[in-house]
C-alpha positions in Angstrom: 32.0 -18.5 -13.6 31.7 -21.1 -16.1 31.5 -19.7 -19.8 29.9 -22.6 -21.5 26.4 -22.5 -22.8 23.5 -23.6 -20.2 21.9 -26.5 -20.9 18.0 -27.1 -21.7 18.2 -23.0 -22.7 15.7 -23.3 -25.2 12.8 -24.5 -22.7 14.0 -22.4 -19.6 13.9 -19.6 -22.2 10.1 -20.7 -23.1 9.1 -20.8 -18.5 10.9 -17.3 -18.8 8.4 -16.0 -21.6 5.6 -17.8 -19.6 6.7 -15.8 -16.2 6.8 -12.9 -18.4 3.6 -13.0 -19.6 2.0 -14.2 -16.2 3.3 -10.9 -14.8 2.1 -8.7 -17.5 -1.6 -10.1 -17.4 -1.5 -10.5 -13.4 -1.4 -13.7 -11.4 -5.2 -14.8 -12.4 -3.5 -17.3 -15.1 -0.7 -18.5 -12.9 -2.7 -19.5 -10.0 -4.0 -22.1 -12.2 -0.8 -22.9 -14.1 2.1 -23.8 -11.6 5.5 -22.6 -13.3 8.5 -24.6 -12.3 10.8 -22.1 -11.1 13.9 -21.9 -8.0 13.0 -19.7 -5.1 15.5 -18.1 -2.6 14.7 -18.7 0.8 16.1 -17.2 3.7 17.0 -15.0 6.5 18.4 -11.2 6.6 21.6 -12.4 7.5 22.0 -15.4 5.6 24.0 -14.3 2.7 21.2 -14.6 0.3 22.5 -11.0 -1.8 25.7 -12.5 -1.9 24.8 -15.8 -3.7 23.0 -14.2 -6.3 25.6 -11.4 -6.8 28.3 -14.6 -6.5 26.3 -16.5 -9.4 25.9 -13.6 -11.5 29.3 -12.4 -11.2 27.9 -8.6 -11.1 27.0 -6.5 -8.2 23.3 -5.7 -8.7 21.3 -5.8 -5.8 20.0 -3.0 -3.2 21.7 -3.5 0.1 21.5 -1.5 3.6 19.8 -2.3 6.4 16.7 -3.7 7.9 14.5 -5.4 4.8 15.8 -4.7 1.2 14.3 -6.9 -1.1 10.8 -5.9 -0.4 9.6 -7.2 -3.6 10.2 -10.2 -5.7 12.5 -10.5 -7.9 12.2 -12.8 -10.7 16.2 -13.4 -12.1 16.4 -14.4 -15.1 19.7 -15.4 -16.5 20.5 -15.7 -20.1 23.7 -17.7 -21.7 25.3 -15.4 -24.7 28.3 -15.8 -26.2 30.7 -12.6 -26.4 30.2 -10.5 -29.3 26.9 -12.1 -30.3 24.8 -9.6 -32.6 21.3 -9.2 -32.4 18.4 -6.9 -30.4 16.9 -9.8 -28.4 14.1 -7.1 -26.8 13.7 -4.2 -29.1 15.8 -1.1 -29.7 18.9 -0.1 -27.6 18.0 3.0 -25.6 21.1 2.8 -23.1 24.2 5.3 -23.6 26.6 3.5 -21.6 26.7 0.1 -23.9 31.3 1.0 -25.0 31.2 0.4 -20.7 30.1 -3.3 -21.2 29.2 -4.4 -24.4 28.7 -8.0 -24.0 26.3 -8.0 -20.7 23.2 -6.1 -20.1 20.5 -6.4 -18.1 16.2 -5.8 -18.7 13.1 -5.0 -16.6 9.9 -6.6 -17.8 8.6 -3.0 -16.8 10.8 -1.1 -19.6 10.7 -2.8 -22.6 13.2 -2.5 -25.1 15.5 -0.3 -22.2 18.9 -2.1 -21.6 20.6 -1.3 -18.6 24.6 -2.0 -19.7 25.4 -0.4 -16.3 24.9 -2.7 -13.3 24.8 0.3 -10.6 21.6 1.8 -12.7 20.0 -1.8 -12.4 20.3 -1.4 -8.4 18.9 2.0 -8.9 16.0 1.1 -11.2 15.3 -1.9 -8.5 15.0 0.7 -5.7 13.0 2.9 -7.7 10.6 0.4 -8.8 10.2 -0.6 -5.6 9.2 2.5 -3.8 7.0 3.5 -6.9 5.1 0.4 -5.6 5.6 -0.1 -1.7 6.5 3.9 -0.7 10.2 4.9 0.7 9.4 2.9 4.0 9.9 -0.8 4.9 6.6 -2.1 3.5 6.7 -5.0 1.3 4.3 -5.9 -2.0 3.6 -9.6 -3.9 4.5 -7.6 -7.1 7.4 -9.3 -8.7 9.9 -7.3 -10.4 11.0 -9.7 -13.2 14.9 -8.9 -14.5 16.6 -10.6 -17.4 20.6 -10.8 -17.3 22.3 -11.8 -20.6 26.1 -12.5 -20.4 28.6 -14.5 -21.2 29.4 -15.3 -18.0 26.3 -17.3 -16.5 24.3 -20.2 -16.9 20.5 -20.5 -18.1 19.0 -20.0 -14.9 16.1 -18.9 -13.0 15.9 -17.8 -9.6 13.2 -15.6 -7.5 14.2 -13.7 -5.1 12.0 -13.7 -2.0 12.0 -10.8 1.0 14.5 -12.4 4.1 12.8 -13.7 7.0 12.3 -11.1 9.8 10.7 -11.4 13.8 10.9 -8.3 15.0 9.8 -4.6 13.2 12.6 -1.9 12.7 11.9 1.6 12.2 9.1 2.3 10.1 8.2 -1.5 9.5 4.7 -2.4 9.7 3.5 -4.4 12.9 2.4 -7.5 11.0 5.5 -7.5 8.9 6.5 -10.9 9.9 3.2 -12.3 9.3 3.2 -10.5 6.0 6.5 -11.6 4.4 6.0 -15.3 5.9 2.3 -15.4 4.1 4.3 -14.1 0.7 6.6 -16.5 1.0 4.3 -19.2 1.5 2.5 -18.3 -1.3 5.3 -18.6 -3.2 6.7 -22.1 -2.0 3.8 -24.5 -1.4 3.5 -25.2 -5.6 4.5 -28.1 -5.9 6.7 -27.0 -8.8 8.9 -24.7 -6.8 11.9 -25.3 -6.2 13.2 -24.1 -2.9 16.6 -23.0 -2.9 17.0 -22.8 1.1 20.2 -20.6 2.0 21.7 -20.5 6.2 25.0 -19.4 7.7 27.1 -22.1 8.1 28.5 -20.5 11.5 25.0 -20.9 13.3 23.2 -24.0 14.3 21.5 -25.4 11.1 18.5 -26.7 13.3 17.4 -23.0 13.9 17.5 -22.2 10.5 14.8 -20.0 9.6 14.6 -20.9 5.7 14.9 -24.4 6.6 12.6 -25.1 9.1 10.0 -22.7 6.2 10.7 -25.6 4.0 9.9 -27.9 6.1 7.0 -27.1 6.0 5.9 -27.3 2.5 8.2 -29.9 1.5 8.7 -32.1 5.1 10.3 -34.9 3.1 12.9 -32.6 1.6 12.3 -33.9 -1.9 12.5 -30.5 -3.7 14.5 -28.5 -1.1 18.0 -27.8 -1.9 20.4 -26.0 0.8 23.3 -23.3 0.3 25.3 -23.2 3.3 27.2 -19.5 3.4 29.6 -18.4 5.6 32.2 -21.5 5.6 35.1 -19.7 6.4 33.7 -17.9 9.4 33.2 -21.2 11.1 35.1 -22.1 14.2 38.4 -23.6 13.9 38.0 -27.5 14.3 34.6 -27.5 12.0 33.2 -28.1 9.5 30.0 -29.3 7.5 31.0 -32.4 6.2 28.4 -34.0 8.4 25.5 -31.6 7.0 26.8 -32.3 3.0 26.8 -36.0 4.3 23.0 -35.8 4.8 23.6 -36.5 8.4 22.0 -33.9 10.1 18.8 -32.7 8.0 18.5 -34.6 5.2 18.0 -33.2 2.0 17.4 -35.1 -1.7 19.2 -32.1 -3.6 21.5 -31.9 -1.0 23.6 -29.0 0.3 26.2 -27.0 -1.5 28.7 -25.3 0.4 30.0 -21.6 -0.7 32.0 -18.7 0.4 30.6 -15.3 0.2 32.6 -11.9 0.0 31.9 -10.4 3.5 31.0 -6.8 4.5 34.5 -5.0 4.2 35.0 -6.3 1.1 31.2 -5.3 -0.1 32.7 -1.8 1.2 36.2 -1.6 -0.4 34.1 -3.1 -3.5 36.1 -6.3 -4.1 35.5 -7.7 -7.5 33.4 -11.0 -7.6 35.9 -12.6 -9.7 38.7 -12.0 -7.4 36.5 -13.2 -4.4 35.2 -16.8 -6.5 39.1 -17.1 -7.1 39.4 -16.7 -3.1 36.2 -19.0 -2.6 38.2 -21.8 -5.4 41.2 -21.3 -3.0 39.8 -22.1 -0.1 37.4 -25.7 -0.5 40.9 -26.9 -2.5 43.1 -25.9 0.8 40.7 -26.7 3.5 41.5 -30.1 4.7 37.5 -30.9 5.0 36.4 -30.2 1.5 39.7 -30.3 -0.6 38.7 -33.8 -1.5 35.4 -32.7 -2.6 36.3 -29.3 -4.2 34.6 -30.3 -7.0 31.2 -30.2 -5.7 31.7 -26.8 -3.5 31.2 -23.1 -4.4 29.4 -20.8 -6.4 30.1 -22.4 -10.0 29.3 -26.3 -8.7 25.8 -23.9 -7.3 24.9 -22.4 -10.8 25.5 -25.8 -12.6 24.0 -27.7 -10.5 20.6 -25.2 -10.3 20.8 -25.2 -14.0 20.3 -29.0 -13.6 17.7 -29.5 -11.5 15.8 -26.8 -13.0 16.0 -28.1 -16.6 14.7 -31.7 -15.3 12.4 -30.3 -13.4 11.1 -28.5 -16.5 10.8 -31.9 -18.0 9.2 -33.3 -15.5 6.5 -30.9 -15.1 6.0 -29.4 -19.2 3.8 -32.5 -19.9 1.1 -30.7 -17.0 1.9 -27.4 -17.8 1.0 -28.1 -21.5 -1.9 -29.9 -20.3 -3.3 -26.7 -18.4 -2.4 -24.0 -21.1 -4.4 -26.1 -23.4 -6.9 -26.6 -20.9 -6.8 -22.7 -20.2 -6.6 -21.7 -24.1 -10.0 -23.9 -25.3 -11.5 -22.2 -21.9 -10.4 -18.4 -23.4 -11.1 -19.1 -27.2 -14.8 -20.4 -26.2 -15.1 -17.1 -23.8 -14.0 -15.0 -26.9 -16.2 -16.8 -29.5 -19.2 -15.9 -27.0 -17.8 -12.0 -26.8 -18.7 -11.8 -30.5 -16.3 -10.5 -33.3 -14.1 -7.8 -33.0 -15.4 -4.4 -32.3 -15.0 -1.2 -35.0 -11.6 -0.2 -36.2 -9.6 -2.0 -32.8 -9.0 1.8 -32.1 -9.5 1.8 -28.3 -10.8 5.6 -28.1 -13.3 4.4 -30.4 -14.2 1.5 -28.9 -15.1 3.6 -25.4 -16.8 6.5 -27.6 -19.0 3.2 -28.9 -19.8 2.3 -25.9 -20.6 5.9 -24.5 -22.7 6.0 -27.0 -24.7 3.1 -26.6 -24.7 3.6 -23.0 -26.4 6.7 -23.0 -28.5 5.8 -25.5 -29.8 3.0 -23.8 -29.9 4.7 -20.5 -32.5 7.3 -22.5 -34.7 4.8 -23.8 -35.0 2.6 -20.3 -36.0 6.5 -18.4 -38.2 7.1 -21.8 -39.8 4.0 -21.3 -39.2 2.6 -25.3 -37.2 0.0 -24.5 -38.2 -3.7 -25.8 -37.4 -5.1 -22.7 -40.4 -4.1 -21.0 -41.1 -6.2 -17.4 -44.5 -7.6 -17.0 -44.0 -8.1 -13.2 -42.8 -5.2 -11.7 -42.0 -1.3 -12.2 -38.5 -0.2 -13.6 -36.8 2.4 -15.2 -38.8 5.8 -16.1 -41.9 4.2 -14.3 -40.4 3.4 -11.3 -39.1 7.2 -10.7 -42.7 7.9 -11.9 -44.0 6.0 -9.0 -42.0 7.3 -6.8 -42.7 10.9 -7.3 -46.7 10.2 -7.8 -47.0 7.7 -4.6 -44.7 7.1 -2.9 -43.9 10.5 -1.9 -47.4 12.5 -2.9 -48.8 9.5 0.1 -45.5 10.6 2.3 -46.6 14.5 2.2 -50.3 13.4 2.6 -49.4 11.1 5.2 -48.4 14.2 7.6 -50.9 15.6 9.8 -50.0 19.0 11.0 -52.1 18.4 14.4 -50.8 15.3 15.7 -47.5 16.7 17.0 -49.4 19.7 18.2 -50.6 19.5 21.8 -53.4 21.9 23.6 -50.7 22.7 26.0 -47.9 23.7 23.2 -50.2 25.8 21.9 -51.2 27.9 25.5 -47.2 28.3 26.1 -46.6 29.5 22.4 -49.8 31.8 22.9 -47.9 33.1 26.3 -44.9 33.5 24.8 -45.8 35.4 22.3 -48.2 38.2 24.2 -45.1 38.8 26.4 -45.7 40.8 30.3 -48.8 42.2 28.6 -52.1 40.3 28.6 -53.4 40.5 24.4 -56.7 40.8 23.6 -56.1 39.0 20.0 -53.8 36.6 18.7 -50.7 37.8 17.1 -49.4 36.2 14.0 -45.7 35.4 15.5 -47.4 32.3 17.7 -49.4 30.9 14.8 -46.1 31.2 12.9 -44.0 29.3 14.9 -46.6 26.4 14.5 -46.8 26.8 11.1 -43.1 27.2 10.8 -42.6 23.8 12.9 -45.0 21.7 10.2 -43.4 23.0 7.2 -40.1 21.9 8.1 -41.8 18.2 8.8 -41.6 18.2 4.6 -38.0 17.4 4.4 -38.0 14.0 5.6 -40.1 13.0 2.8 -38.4 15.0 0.1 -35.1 13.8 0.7 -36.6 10.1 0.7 -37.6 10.7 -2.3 -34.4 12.0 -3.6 -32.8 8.5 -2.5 -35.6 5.9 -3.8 -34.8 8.2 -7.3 -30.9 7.6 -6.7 -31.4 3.8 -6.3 -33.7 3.5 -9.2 -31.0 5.3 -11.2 -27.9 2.6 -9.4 -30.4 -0.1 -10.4 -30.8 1.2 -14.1 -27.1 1.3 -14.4 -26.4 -2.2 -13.0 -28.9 -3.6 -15.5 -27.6 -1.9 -18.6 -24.0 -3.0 -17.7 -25.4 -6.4 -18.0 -27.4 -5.9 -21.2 -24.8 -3.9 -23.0 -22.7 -6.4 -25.1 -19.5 -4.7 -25.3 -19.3 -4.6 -21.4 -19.1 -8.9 -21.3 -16.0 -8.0 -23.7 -14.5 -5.5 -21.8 -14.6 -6.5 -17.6 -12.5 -3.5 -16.9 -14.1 -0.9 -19.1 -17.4 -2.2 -17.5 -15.9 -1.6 -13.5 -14.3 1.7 -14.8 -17.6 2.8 -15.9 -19.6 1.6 -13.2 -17.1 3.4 -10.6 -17.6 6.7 -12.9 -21.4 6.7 -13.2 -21.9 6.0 -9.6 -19.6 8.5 -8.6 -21.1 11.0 -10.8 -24.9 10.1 -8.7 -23.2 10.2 -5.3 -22.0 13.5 -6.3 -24.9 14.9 -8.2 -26.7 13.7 -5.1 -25.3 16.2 -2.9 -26.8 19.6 -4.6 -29.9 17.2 -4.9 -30.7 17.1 -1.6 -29.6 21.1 -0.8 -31.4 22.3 -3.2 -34.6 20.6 -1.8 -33.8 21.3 1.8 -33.6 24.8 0.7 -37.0 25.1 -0.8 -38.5 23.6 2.2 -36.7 25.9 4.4 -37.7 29.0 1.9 -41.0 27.8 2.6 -40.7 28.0 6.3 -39.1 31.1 6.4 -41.8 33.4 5.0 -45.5 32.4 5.5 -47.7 34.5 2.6 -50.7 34.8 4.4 -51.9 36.9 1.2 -51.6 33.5 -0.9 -54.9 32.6 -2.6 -54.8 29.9 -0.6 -54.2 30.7 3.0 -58.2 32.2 4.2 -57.5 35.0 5.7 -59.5 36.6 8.6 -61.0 39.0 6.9 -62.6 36.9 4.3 -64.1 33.9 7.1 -67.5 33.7 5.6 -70.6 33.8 7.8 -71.3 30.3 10.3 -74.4 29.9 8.5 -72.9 29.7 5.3 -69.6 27.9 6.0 -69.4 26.2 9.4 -66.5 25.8 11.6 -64.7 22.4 11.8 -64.6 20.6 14.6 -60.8 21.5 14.9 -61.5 25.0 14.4 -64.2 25.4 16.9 -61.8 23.4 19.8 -59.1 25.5 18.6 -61.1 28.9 19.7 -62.5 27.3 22.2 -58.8 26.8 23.9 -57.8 30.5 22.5 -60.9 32.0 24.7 -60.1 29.7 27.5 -56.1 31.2 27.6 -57.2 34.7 27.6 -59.5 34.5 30.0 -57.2 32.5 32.6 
């Protein structure tokens, strides 16, 4: 690989702080903001490891079986000279830097970590992975975003996309076709992507998987650019001269031709630089290409991406300025309207503020003291108020003990409760079970109420989260604690409504017929004093009727 310096570095170094920061804050800002960047495209099978490894000159990527970029990977390559002095990202925390002094690499994820040991970088890739997708074939949108420094590249940019797949192996979801084709698309319908579309030169280019994606998104082929892999598998007798030509599916980056290292030398771990010295050897001998050496393999690639993505930087910075401003007046209004800062800036503090406030506020809206008072409805203390005095004093007074009691219930229970012997009085087991049956009609209403008290509390809580200042300023804090206070009701609500079907059900479970106000029959004042109701009078009536049937 060349050694010389990258061009436009300074301004593919500025897109690379840009990605940087997109991924830190999440893809809100980007959706709005279209980052040029080069994406990878392509199948399983189409050599797409081997390009990057190729351009890179390192061995650095997961490989096995089935899908093994599951997320993507945002490659960042850095031009530095040999021996160049400096912490670019923080302080060294690496213990393996005597092993390769002058390259490195850095996750986004572990700042100020450098990985001088490429092997750990595959490692950290798969373990970043799975901490975000699980050990089985699932896939996320997550990128991971790497930056390689080294003497040995160009200023470049790629993202690595998950390979095309059809059919689900092992432990792949069903819909993982549909899923990595949608995260792909997402990817390579901006406009400012660059699609960097890689197929195996021994299989028909018309079935090409990341091609015919392309096609797409960009059916003109005006920011498409093709890597044909696998030259020196091809028959004997072909070639792709007609495909470079533009002959077959036209392309305006064009196509660039390379040679790969293939599986038994991945195994018996070939050095890149002796397999780019083998790729050199073999466009300069082949009778197809040896006139056009020049513009074949894996170094013609890299300087060629480094040029199209530096104009294409050009071309698109006037926009992308355009939006950031756009985007920063938008922010620094929102932030004017959030007020000044809040306290000390200690965090803990901040949330111990807002606690605070909270539950003041919270106090004085049950109290009723609040400033805010409504003039067209109930709220707050007032409404629970209501709900307790109406609502559910007209629910209990609503239940009438004798409409769900029929004449002929009442001769079975009578019946049933004298047993094979024919009683001359009423025994107190048949008027409990009556009794019994109406108490227990009081839990319907009580555990109403419980609820209408539960909303009225949801509904306080959604209203301070709007009136509390600090919660505009803080979206996340104001979710957290919306997710916390109604999960503390929902599980406050719980014992609530136990506790009240308990007291109802003590209630049912032991009638006091001693209770001052239960008239016993003992203490049934004279007819002429106190006369029967018309209830009480039918209800002897049908108790001298049973025991004389």
């Amino acid at each position: 690989m060349s050694t010389q310096s990258g061009l436009g570095t300074e301004i593919v170094n500025t897109i690379n702080k840009l990605q940087d920061v997109f991924t830190s804050i999440g893809t809100t800002s980007q959706a709005s903001i279209d980052l040029p960047q080069i994406c990878v495209l392509g199948s399983q099978s189409s050599g797409k490891s081997s390009v990057l490894e190729n351009i890179v000159g390192r061995d650095f990527l997961p490989r096995g079986t089935g899908i093994v970029t599951r997320r993507p990977l945002v490659l960042q390559l850095i031009n530095r000279p040999a021996g160049s002095v400096g912490q670019p990202n923080g302080v060294d925390k690496t213990n393996d830097k005597a092993a390769n002094p002058d390259e490195w690499g850095e996750f986004l994820h572990l700042p100020g970590e450098k990985f001088y040991d490429f092997n750990k970088i595959r490692d950290e890739i798969v373990r970043d992975t799975e901490a975000k997708t699980g050990k089985n074939a699932g896939i996320s949108p997550l990128p991971i975003n790497l930056r390689i420094f080294s003497p040995h590249v160009l200023t470049l940019t790629l993202v690595d996309l998950p390979g095309l797949t059809k059919v689900p192996v092992g432990d792949q979801p069903r819909d993982i076709e549909k899923q990595i084709r949608d995260m792909l698309l997402k990817y390579i319908s901006k406009p400012a992507c660059i699609i960097l579309a890689v197929t195996a030169a021994n299989t028909d280019l018309a079935n090409s998987d990341g091609l015919k994606m392309a096609r797409e998104v960009d059916p003109e082929g005006t920011r498409t650019i093709g890597v044909l892999t696998k030259v020196d598998l091809m028959d004997k007798g072909t070639d792709v001269v007609d495909i470079l030509a533009g002959r077959i599916i036209p392309l305006r980056l064009g196509y660039v031709p390379v040679v790969n290292r293939g599986q038994r030398d991945i195994e018996t771990n070939k050095a890149i630089s002796t397999a780019l010295e083998h790729e050199r050897e073999f466009f300069e001998n082949h009778p197809s290409y040896k006139g056009k050496a020049q513009f074949c393999g894996t170094p013609f690639l890299a300087r060629k991406l480094n040029m199209i993505l530096m104009h294409h930087i050009r071309a698109t910075l006037p926009d992308i300025k355009a939006r950031i401003s756009a985007n920063l007046q938008k922010f620094n209004a929102e932030l004017i309207s959030l007020g000044g800062p809040t306290g000390d800036g200690n965090s803990g503090n901040i949330v111990l503020s807002v606690i605070t406030e909270f539950t003041s506020e919270f106090r004085t809206t049950i109290d009723g003291n609040t400033n805010d008072l409504s003039l067209n409805e109930l709220s707050g203390g007032a409404r629970i108020s209501f709900v307790f005095h109406e609502l559910f004093n007209n629910g209990i007074k609503s239940i009438d003990p004798f409409d769900q009691v029929k004449d002929g219930d009442i001769r079975t229970i009578l019946y049933n409760s004298s047993g094979s012997t024919p009683a001359l009085f009423v025994g107190t087991a048949a008027f409990e079970v009556i009794v019994k049956q109406q108490i227990k009609r009081l839990e319907d209403p009580s555990v109403k109420c419980c609820q209408l008290v539960y909303e009225e509390l949801v509904r306080i809580l959604s209203q301070l989260l709007l009136k509390v200042q600090a919660f505009r300023r803080y979206p996340q804090l104001k979710e957290r604690f919306n997710s916390v206070v109604i999960n503390f009701f929902k599980q406050s609500m719980t014992p609530t409504v136990k506790l009240v079907t308990d007291m109802v059900a003590m209630q049912a479970c032991y009638v006091n017929t001693t209770h001052p106000d239960f008239i016993g029959g003992h203490k049934v004042p004279p007819l002429d004093c106190c006369p029967l109701s018309d209830d009480l009078i039918d209800a002897l009536r049908l108790l001298r009727l049973s025991l004389s049937a």
